[in-house]
SEBA-44886 format. One record per residue (C-alpha): residue in one letter; z, y, x negated. Coordinates in pm, whole numbers, plus 50000, padded with zeros to 5 digits. Layout:
BEGIN
aZYX ...
REM end
This chain:
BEGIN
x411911683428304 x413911703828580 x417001721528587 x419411698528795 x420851735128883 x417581743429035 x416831716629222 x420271719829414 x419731750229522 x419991749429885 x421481722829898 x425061720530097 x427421705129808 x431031695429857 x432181690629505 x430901683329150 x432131666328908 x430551677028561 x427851703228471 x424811713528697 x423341731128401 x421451703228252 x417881688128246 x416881664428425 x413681640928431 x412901629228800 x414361621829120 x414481587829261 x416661573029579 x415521536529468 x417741523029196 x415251499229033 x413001529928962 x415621551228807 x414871555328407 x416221579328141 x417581614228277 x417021609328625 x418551622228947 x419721593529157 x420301600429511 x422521578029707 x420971572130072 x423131554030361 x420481537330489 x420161513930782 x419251482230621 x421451492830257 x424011517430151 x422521534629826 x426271540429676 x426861504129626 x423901507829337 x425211538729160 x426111517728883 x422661505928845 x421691535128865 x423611547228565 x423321514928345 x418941526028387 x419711559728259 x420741579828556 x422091615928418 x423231626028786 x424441611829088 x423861626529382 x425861611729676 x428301613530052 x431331598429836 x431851604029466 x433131570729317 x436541567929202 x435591552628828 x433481584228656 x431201582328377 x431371601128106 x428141623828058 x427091618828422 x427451647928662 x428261636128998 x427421659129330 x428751652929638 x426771664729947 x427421665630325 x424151647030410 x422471627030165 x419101623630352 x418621659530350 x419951666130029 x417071642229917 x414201667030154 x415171695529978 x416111685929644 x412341671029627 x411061700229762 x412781722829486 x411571696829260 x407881701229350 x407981739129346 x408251740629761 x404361727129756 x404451733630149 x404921775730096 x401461776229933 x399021761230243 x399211761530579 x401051727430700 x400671717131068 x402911689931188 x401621666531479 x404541652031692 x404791628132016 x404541589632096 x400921589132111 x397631609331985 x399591617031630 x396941600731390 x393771611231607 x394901646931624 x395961652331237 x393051628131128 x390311649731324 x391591681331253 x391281673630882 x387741657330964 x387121692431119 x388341713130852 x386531695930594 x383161700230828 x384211733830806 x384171739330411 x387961740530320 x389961718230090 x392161698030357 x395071672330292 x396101649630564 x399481628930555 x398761602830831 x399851564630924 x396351553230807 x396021574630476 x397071602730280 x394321624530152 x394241651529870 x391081668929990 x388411638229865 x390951614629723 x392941591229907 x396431572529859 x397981544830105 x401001552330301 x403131530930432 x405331551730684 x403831574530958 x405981600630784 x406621593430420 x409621596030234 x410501633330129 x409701624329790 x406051613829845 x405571641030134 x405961665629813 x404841650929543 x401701651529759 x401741687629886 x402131695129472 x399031674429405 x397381694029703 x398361729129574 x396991717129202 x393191710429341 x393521742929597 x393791726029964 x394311752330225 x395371732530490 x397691702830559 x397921684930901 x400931659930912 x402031630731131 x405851638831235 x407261608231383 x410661605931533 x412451582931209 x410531610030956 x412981643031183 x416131616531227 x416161609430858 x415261650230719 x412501635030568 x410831667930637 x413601693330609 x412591718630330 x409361721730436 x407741752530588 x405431744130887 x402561769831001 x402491752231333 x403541720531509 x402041700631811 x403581683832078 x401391656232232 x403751640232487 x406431615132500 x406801578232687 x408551547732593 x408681541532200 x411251530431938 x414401534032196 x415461502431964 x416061533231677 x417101558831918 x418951539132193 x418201567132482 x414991583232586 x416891616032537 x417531609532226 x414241602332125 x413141634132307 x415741655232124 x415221642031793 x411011652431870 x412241687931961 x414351692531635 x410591705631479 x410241725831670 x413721745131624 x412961744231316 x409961764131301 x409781801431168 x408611826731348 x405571834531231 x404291798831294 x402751787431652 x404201756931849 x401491744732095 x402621720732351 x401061695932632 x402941709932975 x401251684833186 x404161664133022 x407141668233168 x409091674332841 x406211695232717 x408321728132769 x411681713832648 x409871715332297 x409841752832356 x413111762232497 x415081770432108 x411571775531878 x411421810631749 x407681799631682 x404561816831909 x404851791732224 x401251781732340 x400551757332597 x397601731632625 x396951709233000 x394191691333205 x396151695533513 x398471725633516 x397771763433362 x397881767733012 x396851790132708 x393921762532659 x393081742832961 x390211715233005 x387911695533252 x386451659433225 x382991670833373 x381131639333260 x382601604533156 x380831576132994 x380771548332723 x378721568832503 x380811602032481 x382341626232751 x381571664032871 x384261686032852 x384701720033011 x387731736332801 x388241776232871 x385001778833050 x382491761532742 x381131732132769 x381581706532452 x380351670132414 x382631649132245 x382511611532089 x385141607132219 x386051591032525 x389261589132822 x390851614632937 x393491610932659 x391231620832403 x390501651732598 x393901662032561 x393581655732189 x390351675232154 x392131703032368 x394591706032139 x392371700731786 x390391734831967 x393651751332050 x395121742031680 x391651758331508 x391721792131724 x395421798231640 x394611790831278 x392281819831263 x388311796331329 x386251811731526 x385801790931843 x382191785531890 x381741769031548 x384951747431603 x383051734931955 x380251728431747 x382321710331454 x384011688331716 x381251674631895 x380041660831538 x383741642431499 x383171606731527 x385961583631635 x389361571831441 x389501535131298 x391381521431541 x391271540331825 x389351528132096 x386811518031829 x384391499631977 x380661480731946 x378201458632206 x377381430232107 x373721414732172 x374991398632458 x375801432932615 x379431423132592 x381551453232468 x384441448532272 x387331476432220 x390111479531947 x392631503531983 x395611504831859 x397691507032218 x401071496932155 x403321513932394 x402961509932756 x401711544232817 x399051540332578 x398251507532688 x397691520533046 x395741549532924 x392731526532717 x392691505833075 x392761531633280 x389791548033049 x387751512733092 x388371514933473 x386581549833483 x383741532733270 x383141501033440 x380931496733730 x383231470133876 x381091443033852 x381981430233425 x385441416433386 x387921430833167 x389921405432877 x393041417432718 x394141407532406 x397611422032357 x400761414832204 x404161433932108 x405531439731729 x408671421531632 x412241438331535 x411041463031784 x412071480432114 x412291446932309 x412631466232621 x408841474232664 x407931441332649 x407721427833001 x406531463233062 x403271460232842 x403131421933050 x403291437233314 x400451468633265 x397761441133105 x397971418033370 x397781441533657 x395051464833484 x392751430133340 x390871407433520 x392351382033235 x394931391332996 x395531365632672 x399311374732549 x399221368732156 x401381379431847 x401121413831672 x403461419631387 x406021387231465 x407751404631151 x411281382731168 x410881370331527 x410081341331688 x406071349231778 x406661324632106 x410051345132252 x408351377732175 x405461361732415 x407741350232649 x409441384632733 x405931399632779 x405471369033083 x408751380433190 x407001414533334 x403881396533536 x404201394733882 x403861367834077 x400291372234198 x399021379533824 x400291352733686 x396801327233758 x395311354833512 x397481354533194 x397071328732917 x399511332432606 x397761318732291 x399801323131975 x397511325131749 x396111360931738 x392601351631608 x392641324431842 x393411344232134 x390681368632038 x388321339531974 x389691328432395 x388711361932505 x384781360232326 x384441322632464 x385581335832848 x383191367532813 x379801369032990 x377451397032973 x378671433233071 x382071421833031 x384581442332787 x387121427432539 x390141450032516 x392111437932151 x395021463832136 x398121466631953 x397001468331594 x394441490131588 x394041503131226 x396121477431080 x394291453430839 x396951425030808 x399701406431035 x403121404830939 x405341373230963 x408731362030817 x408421386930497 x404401378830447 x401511396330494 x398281384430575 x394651402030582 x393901406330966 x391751433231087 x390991430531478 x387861449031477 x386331427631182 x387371392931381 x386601402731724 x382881413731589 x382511382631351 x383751360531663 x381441373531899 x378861371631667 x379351334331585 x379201328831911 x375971343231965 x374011328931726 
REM end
């Protein structure tokens, strides 16, 4: 048990009603898993208001009650905090709770719309090549060095961000790389921890359906890297525009990474194919894997992230040409009809463009290129006639499917993505409901030489409708399809 004193410290309380000074057993913000002598944090959330289950709370066995509005009816024996914010009262309360797991390895955080999971999930790949113990909170996975745990969240809760970081410190990890999305800094789901770094990848159209304005979004981004203390580096892409508005407040060491402009780290495409790429990045040449010029920018900045983390650079050029790719990420196989098929998990229109745009430098121009895409319901609805738009331009065909309907109509999702083709692209588009029929479309239309683009889902191993969950794994179907079909 903790002291309910202790884990409040640092905390900004408004009043309290009752005694600090008392033990408590755990902290939970979900009021079916409160039990005897727990902390119960009240959390305004979007869908729920936590305060109208403080009673529940207390009927479970909640000794405290931490919340934004004490209630007017007290119980007796229950201390009752009132805080300014309860999100981050939550961050560092479960920090506290854990022993501030985060002071006791060196935690990078990985922010921007796209290149998140390839950069944290490779730079814990690397590590681990390298000989350390290396956790990795990610969208895929968490891992505690060897052993992993699902997630659920890009950026878990603050509760299971510690608790994790405690079980890290307990088998003697050294180094943490983090996804940091944009919901995880808007709800201080990462407040109370102490970075040793963060990384800005860049920013384009994402979740304005959370933050209603681009600037928003872009602000919210930059709060982690305010944040920062000063002995920690904040490395940044400046060949995005809002690469250097990450910079402007950090008291962190500001390095730079780019492909086009001067940086700290800079890099070359030298050689491009489907096999791997050769890089040129601060005058050494590296093969990589990993292919598109958006993965160069992610190597760039796993190489950047090493050096400033104290590797020595010739063995991290070494490690990373032995990385092999992310599940999910322009994951790909040929099929014995020389047809290649691509899953990646594209589902903004920036990244979309960037996989097609990669396939364009690949292709000789004579294969045709079939897109299988669709957008996620209860979503940003504005991007969908924009991702239309970018598959039927950039395909030869493009099949417009269902993702994650989630509580949407799967057809009226569809039919904003035709809103975005133009006129003279329209003869190439086919919507197909079904998602593994539309994949099975795009294997029947596909001759030899021809590429199969499925994007969207990427890592994802199910599809989400009206509450349920399925098992659907794109890479799995689109290779059993083809395979079927080639028998």
């Amino acid at each position: 048990m903790k002291s309910l004193k202790d884990i409040l410290y640092g905390v900004g309380l408004t009043a309290v009603t009752g005694t600090t000074n008392t033990m408590v057993n755990s902290i939970c913000f979900d009021s079916r898993k409160v039990g005897m002598d727990d902390v119960f944090v009240a959390i305004k959330g979007i869908q729920t208001d936590g305060h109208r289950y403080i009673d529940q709370a207390i009927a479970s066995g909640a000794k405290a009650i931490i919340c934004e509005v004490i209630p007017e009816r007290l119980v007796n024996e229950v201390t009752y905090v009132e805080v300014k914010d309860g999100n981050t009262a939550l961050a560092v309360m479960a920090s506290n709770f854990y022993d501030t797991p985060s002071k006791n390895l060196k935690l990078v955080g990985v922010t921007g719309t796209n290149g998140k999971t390839t950069i944290s999930s490779l730079l814990y790949q690397l590590f681990k090549k390298a000989g350390y113990k290396v956790g990795l909170i990610s969208t895929i996975k968490i891992m505690v060095d060897n052993k992993e745990y699902p997630t659920t969240h890009t950026t878990p809760d603050a509760l299971t961000i510690n608790e994790h970081l405690h079980l890290m410190n307990a088998v003697g990890v050294e180094y943490c790389f983090m996804e940091v999305s944009s919901h995880g800094i808007h709800q201080k789901r990462t407040k109370g921890l102490v970075f040793e770094g963060a990384i800005f990848t860049n920013l384009s159209h994402d979740h304005l359906d959370y933050h209603k304005t681009f600037a928003e979004y872009r602000d919210t981004k930059k709060i982690l890297f305010d944040e920062l203390p000063k002995k920690a580096f904040a490395l940044t892409n400046i060949d995005d525009k809002n690469g250097l508005v990450m910079l402007q407040n950090t008291h962190a060491r500001k390095y730079t990474y780019a492909l086009k402009n001067y940086a700290d780290y800079r890099c070359q495409i030298l050689e491009s194919q489907f096999d791997g790429q050769l890089l040129k990045i601060n005058e050494h040449e590296l093969w990589t894997k990993l292919i598109g010029h958006f993965n160069a920018y992610n190597i760039l900045a796993i190489y950047a992230t090493a050096e400033l983390l104290g590797q020595e650079k010739f063995e991290t050029l070494r490690l990373l040409s032995e990385l092999d790719n992310v599940d999910g990420r322009f994951q790909y196989f040929v099929s014995k009809e020389r047809i290649t098929a691509i899953v990646d998990y594209a589902h903004t229109p920036d990244a979309l463009k960037n996989v097609l745009e990669t396939i364009g430098t690949l292709r000789t121009g004579n294969e045709n290129v079939i897109t299988v895409v669709g957008c996620g319901g209860d979503r940003d609805r504005s991007k969908r006639p924009v991702m239309g738009h970018i598959a039927s331009e950039m395909s030869n065909r493009a099949i417009f499917t269902s993702d994650n309907p989630r509580t949407e109509s799967p057809s009226a999702i569809i039919e904003e993505m035709e809103a975005g083709v133009e006129p003279q692209n329209k003869k190439k588009v086919l919507s197909i409901e079904n998602r593994r029929q539309a994949i099975k479309a795009a294997c029947q239309m596909a001759v030899a030489h021809d590429i199969i683009l499925v994007a969207g889902k990427g890592h994802e191993t199910y599809q989400e409708t009206k509450g349920t969950r399925i098992d659907f794994d794109d890479f799995k179907i689109v290779k059993e399809l083809l395979e079927a079909l080639e028998k």
